[in-house]
C-alpha positions as CSV (number, residue, x, y, z in Angstrom):
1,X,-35.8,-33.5,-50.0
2,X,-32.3,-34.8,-49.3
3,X,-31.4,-36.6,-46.9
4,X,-28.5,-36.1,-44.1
5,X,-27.0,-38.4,-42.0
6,X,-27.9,-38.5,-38.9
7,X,-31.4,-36.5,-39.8
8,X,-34.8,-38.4,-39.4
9,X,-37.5,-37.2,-41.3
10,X,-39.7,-38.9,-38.2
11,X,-37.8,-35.7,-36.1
12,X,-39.5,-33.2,-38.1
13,X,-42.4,-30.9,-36.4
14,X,-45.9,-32.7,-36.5
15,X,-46.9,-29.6,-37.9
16,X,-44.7,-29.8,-40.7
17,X,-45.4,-33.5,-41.3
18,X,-49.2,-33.2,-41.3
19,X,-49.1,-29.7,-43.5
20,X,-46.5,-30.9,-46.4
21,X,-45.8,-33.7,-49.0
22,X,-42.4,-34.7,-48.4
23,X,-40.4,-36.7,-51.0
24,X,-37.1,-37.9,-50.0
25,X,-34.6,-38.5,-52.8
26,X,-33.6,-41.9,-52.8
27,X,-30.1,-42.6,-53.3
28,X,-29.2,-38.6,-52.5
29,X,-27.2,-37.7,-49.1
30,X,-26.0,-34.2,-47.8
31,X,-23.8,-33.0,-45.5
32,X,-25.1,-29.9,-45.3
33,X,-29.0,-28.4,-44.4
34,X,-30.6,-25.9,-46.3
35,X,-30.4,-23.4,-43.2
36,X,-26.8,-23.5,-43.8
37,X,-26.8,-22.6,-47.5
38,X,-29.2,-19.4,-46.6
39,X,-26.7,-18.2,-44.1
40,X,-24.1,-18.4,-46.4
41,X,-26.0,-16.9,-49.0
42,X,-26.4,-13.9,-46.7
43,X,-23.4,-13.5,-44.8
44,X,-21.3,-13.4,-48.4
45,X,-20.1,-17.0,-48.0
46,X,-18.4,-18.8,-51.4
47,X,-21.3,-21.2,-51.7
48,X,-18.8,-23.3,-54.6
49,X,-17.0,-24.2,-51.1
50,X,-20.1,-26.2,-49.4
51,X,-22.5,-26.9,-52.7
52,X,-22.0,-28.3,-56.1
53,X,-21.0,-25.4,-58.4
54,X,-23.6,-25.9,-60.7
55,X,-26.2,-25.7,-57.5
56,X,-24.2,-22.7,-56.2
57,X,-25.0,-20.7,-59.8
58,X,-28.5,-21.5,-59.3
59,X,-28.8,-20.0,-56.0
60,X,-26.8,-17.2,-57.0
61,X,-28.5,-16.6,-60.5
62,X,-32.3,-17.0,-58.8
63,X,-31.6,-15.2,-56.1
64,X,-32.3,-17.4,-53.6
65,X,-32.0,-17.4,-50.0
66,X,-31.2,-13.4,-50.1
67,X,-32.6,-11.6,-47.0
68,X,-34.7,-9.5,-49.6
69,X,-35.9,-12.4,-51.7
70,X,-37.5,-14.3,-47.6
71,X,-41.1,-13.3,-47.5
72,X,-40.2,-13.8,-44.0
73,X,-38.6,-11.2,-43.9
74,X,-40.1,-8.5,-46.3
75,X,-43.4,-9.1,-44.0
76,X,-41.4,-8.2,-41.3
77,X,-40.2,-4.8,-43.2
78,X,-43.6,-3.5,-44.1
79,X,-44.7,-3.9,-40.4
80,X,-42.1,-2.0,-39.4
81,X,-42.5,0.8,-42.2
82,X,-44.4,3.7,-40.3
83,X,-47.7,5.0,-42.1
84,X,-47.4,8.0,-44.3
């Protein structure tokens, strides 16, 4: 985990902090949060323009952060799929 300024890991959610291993990265800073690369990802955004290129061709060559790639979200889809 990077950090950001401004951004305590202590402001996390207890449930979060009692659920997860965190390791912060020393010596590593960000301006920006994850949740700001995933809307990005999915609204079409140039990611080169807020990450390092090399992190940006990552992203884009995993296919991270799409909206069909967010378990979140394909749970969501099957609920909604009616029963055959």
């Amino acid at each position: 985990m990077a950090s950001r300024p401004g951004f305590s890991l202590a402001a996390l959610p207890e449930r979060v902090r009692d659920r997860a291993t965190l390791h912060l990265l020393p010596g590593v800073s960000e301006r920006i949060s994850a949740t700001e690369v995933r809307r990005a990802v999915r609204s079409g955004q140039r990611l080169e323009d807020l990450v390092d290129p090399a992190v940006a061709a990552y992203i884009y060559g995993a296919g991270l952060y799409r909206a069909n790639s967010c378990a979140h979200h394909r749970s969501e889809t099957r609920s909604k799929t009616p029963a055959a």
